[in-house]
Biopython code that builds the backbone (N, CA, C, O; Angstrom):
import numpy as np
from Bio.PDB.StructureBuilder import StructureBuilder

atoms = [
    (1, "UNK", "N", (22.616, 51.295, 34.655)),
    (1, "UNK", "CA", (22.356, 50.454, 33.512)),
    (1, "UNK", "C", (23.034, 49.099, 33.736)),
    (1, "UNK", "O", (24.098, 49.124, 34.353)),
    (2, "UNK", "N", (22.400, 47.527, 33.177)),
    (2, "UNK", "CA", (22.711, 46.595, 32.930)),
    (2, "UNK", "C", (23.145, 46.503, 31.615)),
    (2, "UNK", "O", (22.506, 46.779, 30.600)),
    (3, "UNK", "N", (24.448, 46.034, 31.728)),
    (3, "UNK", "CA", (24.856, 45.100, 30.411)),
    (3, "UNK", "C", (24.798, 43.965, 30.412)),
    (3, "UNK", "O", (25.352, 43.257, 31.252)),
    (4, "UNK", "N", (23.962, 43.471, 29.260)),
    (4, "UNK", "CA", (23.588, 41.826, 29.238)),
    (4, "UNK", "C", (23.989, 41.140, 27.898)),
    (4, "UNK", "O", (23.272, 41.325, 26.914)),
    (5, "UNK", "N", (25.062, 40.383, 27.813)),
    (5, "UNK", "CA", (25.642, 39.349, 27.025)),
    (5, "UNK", "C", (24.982, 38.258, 26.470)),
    (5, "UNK", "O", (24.332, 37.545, 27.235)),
    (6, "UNK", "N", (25.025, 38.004, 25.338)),
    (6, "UNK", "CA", (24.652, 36.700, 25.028)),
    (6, "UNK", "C", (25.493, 36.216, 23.914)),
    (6, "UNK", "O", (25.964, 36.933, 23.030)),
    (7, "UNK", "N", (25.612, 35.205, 24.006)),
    (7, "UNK", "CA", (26.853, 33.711, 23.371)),
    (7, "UNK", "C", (25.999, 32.837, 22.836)),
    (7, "UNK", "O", (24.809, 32.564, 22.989)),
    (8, "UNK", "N", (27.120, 32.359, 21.993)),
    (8, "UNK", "CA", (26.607, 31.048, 21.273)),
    (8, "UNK", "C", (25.617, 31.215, 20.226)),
    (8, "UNK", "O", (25.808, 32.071, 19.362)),
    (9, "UNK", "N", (24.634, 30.526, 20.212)),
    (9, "UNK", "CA", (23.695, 30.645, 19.138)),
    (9, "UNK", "C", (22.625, 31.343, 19.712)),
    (9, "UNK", "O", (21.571, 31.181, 19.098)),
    (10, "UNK", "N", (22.522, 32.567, 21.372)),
    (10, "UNK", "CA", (21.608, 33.375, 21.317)),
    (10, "UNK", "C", (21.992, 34.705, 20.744)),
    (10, "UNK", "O", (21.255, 35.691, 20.717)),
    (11, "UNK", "N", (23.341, 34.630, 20.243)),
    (11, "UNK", "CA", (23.671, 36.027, 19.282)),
    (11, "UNK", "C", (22.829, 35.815, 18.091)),
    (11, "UNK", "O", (21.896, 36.555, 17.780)),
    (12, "UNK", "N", (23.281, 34.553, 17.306)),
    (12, "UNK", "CA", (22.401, 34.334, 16.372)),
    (12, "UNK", "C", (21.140, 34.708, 16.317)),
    (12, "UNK", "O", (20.885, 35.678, 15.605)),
    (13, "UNK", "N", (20.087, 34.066, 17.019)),
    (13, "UNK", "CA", (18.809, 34.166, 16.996)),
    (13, "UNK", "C", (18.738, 35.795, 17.781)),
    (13, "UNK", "O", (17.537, 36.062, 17.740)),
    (14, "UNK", "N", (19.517, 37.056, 18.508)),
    (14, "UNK", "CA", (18.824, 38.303, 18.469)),
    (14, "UNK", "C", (19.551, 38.839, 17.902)),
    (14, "UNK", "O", (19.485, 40.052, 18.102)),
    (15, "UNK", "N", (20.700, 38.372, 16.851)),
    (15, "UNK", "CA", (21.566, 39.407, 15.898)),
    (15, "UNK", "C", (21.585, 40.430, 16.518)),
    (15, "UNK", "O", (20.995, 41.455, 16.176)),
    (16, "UNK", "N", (22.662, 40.214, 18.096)),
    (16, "UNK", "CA", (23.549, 40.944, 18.480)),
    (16, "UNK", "C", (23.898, 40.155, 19.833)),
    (16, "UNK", "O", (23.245, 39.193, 20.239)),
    (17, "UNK", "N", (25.215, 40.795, 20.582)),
    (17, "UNK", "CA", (25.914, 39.878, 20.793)),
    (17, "UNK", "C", (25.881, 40.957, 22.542)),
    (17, "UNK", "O", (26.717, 40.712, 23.412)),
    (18, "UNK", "N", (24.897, 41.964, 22.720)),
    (18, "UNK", "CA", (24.550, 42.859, 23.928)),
    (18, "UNK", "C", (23.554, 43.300, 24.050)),
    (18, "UNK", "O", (22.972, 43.209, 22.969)),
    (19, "UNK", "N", (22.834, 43.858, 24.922)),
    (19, "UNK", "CA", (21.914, 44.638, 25.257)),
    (19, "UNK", "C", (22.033, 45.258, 26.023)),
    (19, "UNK", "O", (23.109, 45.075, 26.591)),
    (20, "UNK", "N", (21.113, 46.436, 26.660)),
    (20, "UNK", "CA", (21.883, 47.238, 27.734)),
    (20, "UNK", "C", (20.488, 47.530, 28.220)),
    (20, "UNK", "O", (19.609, 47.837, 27.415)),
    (21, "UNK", "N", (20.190, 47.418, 29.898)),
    (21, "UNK", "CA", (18.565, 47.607, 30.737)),
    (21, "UNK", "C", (18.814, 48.680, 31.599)),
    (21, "UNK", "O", (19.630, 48.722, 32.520)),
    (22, "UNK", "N", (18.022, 49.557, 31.211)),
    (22, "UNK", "CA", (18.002, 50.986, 32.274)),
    (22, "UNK", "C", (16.921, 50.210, 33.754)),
    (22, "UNK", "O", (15.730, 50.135, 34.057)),
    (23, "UNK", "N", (17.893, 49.889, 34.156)),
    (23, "UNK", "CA", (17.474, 49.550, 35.842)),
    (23, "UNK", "C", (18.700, 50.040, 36.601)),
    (23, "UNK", "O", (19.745, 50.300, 36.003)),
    (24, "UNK", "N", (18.580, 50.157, 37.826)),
    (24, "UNK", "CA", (19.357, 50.360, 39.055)),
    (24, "UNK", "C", (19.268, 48.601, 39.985)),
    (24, "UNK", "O", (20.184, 48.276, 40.741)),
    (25, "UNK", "N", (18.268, 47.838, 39.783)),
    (25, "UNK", "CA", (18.528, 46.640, 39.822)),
    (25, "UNK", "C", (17.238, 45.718, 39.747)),
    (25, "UNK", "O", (16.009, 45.788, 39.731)),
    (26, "UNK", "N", (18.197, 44.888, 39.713)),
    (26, "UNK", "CA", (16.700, 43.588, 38.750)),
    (26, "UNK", "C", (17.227, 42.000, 39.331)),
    (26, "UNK", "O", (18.410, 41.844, 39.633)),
    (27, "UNK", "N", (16.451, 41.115, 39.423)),
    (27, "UNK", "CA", (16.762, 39.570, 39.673)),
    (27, "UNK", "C", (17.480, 39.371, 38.527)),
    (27, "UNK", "O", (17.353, 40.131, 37.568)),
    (28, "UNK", "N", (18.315, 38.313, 38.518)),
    (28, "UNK", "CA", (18.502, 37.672, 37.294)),
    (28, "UNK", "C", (16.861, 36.864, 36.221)),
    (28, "UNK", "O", (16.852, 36.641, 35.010)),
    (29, "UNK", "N", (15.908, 36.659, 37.045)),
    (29, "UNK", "CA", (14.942, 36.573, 36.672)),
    (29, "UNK", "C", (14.465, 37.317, 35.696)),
    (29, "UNK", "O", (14.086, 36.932, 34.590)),
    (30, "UNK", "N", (14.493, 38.764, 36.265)),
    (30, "UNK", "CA", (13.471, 40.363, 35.668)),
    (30, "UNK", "C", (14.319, 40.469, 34.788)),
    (30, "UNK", "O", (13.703, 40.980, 33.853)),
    (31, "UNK", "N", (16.013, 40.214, 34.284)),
    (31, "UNK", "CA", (16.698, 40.311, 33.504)),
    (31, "UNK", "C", (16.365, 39.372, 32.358)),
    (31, "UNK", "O", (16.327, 39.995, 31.297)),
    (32, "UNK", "N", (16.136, 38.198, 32.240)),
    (32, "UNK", "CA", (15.459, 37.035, 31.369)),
    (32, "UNK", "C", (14.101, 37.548, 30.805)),
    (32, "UNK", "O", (13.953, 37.560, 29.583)),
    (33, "UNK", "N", (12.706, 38.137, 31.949)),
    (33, "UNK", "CA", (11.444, 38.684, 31.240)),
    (33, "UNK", "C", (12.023, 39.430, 30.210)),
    (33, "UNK", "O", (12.034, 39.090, 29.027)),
    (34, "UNK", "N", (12.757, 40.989, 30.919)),
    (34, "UNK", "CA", (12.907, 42.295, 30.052)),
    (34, "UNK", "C", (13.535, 41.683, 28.744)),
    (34, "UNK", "O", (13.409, 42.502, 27.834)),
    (35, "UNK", "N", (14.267, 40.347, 28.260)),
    (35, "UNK", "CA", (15.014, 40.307, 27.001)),
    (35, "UNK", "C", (14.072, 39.395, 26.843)),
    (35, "UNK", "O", (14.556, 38.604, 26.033)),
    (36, "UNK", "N", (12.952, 39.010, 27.150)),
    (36, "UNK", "CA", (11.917, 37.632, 26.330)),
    (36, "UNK", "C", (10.668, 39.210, 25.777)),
    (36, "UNK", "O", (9.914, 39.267, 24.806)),
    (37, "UNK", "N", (10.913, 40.182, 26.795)),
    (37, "UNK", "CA", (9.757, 41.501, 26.100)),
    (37, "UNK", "C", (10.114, 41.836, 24.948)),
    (37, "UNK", "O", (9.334, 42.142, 24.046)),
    (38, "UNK", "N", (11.614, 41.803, 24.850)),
    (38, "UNK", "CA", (11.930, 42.553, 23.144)),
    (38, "UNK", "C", (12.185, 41.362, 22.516)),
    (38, "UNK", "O", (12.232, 41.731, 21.342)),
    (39, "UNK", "N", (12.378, 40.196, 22.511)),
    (39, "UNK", "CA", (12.912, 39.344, 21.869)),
    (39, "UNK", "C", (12.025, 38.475, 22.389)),
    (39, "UNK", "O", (12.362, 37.895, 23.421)),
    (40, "UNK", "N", (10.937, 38.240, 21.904)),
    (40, "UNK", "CA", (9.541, 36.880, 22.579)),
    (40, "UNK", "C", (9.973, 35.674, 21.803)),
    (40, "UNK", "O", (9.536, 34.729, 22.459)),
    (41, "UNK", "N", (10.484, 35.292, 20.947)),
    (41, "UNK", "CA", (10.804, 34.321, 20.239)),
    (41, "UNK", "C", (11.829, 33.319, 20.848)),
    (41, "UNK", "O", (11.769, 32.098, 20.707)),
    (42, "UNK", "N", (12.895, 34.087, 21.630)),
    (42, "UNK", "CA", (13.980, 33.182, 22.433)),
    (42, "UNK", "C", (14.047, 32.902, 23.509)),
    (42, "UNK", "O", (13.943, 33.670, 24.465)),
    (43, "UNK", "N", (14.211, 31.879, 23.527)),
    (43, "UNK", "CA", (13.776, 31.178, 24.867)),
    (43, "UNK", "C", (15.138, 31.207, 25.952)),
    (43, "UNK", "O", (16.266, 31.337, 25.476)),
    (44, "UNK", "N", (14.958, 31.091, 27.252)),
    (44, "UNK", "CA", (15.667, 31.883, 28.044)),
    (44, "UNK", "C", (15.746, 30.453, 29.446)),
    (44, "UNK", "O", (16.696, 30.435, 30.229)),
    (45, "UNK", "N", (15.031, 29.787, 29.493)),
    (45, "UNK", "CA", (14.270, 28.852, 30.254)),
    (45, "UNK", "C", (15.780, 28.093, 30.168)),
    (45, "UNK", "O", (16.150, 28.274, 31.328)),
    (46, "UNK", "N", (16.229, 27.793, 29.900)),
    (46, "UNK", "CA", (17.626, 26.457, 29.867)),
    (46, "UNK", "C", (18.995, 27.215, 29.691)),
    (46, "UNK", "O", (20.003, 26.509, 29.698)),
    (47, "UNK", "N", (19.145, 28.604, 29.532)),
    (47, "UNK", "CA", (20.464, 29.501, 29.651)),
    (47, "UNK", "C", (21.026, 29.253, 30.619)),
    (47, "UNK", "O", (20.408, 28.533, 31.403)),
    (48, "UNK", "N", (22.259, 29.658, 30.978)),
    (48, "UNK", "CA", (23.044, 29.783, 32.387)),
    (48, "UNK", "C", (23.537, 30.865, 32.214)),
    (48, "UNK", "O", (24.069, 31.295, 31.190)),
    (49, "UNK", "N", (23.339, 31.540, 33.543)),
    (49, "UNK", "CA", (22.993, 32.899, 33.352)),
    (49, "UNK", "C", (24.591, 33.403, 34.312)),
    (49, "UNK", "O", (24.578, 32.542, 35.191)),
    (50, "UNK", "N", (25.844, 34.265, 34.583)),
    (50, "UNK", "CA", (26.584, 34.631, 35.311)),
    (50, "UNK", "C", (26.246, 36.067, 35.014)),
    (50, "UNK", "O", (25.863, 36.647, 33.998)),
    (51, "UNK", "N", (26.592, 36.551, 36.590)),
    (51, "UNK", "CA", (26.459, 38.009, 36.761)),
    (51, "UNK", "C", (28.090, 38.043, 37.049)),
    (51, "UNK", "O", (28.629, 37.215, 37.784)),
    (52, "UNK", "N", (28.852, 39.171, 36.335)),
    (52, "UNK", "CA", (30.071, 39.580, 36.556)),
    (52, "UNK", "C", (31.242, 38.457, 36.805)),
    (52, "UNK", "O", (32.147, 38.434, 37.639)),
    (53, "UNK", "N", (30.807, 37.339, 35.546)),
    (53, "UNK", "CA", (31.680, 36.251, 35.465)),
    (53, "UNK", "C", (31.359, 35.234, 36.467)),
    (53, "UNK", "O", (32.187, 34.326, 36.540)),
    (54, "UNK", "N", (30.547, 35.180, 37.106)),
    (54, "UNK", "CA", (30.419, 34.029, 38.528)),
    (54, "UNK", "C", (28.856, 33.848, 38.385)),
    (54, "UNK", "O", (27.965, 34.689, 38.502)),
    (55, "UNK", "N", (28.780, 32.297, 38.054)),
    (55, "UNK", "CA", (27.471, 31.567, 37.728)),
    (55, "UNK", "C", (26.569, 31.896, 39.009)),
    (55, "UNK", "O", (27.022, 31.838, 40.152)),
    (56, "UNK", "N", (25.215, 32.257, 38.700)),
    (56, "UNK", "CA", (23.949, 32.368, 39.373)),
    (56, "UNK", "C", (22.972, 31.992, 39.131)),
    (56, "UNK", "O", (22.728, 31.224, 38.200)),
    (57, "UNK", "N", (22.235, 32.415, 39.861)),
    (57, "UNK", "CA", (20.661, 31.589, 40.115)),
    (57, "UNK", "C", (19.502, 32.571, 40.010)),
    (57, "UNK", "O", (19.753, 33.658, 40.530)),
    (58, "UNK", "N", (18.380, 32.463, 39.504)),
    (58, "UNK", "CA", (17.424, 33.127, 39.141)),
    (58, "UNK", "C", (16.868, 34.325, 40.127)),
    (58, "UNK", "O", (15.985, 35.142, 39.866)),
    (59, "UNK", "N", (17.622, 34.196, 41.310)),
    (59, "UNK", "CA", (17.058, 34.939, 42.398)),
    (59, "UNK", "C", (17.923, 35.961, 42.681)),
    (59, "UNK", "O", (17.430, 36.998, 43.123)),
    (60, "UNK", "N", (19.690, 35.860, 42.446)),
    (60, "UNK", "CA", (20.775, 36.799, 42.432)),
    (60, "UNK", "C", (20.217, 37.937, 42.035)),
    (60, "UNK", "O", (19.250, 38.007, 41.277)),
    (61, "UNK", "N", (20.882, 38.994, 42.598)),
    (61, "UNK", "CA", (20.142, 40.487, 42.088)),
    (61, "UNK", "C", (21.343, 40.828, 41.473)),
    (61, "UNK", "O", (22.422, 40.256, 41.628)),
    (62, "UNK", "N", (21.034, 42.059, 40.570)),
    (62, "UNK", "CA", (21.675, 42.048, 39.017)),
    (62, "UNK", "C", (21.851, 43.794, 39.285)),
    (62, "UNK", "O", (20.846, 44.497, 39.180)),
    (63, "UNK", "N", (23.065, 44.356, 39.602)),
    (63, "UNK", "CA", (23.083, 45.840, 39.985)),
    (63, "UNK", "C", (23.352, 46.748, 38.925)),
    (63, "UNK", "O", (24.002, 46.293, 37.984)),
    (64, "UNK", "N", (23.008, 47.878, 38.880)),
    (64, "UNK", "CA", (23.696, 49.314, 37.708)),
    (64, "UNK", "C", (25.255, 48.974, 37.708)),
    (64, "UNK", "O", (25.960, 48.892, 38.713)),
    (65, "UNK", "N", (25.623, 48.806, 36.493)),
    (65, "UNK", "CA", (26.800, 48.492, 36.770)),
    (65, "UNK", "C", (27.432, 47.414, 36.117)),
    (65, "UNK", "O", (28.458, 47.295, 35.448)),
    (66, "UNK", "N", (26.438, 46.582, 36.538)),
    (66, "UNK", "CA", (26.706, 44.846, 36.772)),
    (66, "UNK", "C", (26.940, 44.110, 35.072)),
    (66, "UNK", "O", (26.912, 45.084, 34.320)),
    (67, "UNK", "N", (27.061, 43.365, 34.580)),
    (67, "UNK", "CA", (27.370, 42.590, 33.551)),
    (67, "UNK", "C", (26.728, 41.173, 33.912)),
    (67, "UNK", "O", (27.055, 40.452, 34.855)),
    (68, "UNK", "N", (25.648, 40.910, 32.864)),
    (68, "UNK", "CA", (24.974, 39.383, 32.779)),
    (68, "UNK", "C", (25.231, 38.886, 31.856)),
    (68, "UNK", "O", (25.180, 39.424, 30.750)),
    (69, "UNK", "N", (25.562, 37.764, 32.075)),
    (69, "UNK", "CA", (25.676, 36.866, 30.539)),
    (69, "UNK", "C", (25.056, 35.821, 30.556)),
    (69, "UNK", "O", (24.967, 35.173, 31.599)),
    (70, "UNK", "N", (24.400, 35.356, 29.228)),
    (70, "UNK", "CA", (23.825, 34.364, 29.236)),
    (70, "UNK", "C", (24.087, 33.578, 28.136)),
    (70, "UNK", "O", (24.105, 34.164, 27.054)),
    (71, "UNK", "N", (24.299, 32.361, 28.152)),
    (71, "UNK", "CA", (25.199, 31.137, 27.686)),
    (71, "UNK", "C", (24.279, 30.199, 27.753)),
    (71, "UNK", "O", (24.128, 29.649, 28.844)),
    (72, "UNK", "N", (23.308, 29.721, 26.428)),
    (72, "UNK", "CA", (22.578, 28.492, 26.320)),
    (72, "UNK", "C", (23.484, 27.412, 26.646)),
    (72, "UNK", "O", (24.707, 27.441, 26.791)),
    (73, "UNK", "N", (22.532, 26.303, 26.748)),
    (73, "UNK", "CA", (23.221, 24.928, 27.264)),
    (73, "UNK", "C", (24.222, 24.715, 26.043)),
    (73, "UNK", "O", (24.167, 25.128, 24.885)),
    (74, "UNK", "N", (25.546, 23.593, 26.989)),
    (74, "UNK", "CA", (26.106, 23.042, 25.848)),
    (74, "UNK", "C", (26.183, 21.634, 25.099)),
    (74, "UNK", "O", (26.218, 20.621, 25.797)),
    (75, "UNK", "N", (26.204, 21.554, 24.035)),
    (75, "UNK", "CA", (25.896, 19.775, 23.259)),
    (75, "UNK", "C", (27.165, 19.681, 22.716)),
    (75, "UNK", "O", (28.002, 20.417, 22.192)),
    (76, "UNK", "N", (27.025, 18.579, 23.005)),
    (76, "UNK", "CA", (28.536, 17.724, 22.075)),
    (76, "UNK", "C", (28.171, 16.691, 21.269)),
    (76, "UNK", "O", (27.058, 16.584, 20.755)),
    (77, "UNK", "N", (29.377, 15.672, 21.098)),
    (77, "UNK", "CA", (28.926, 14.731, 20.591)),
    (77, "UNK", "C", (30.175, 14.276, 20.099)),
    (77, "UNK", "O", (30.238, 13.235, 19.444)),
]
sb = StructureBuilder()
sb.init_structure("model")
sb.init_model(0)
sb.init_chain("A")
sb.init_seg("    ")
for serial, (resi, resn, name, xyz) in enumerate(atoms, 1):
    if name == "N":
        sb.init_residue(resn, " ", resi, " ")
    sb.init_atom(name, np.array(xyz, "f"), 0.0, 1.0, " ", f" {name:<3s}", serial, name[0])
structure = sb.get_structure()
């Protein structure tokens, strides 16, 4: 199983703050589809995505085990 995190205002918009993907392994990619399948409304396209605390790229593979988080962009001002 994947545990997959989300921060900021994507807790908000899936009112909850985890998810969990019965895979043995997935891209960080296939990890973004599988949470746009249950959640089609949030957009995933501009997140920054770390597997097990260390920033990646859409192509990183994502293991049983593993921990993703995903962290929309940040604004200031």
């Amino acid at each position: 199983m994947i545990k997959i995190l989300f921060f900021a205002g994507l807790q908000e918009e899936i009112d909850s703050d985890s998810l969990m993907m019965e895979s043995a392994e997935a891209t960080v990619q296939e990890v973004k589809r599988y949470v746009q399948s249950i959640y089609p409304n949030v957009d995933l396209q501009q997140v920054i995505a770390a597997v097990n605390e260390e920033f990646s790229n859409g192509d990183d593979i994502v293991k049983s085990g593993d921990i993703i988080a995903f962290l929309p962009p940040v604004s200031g001002g």
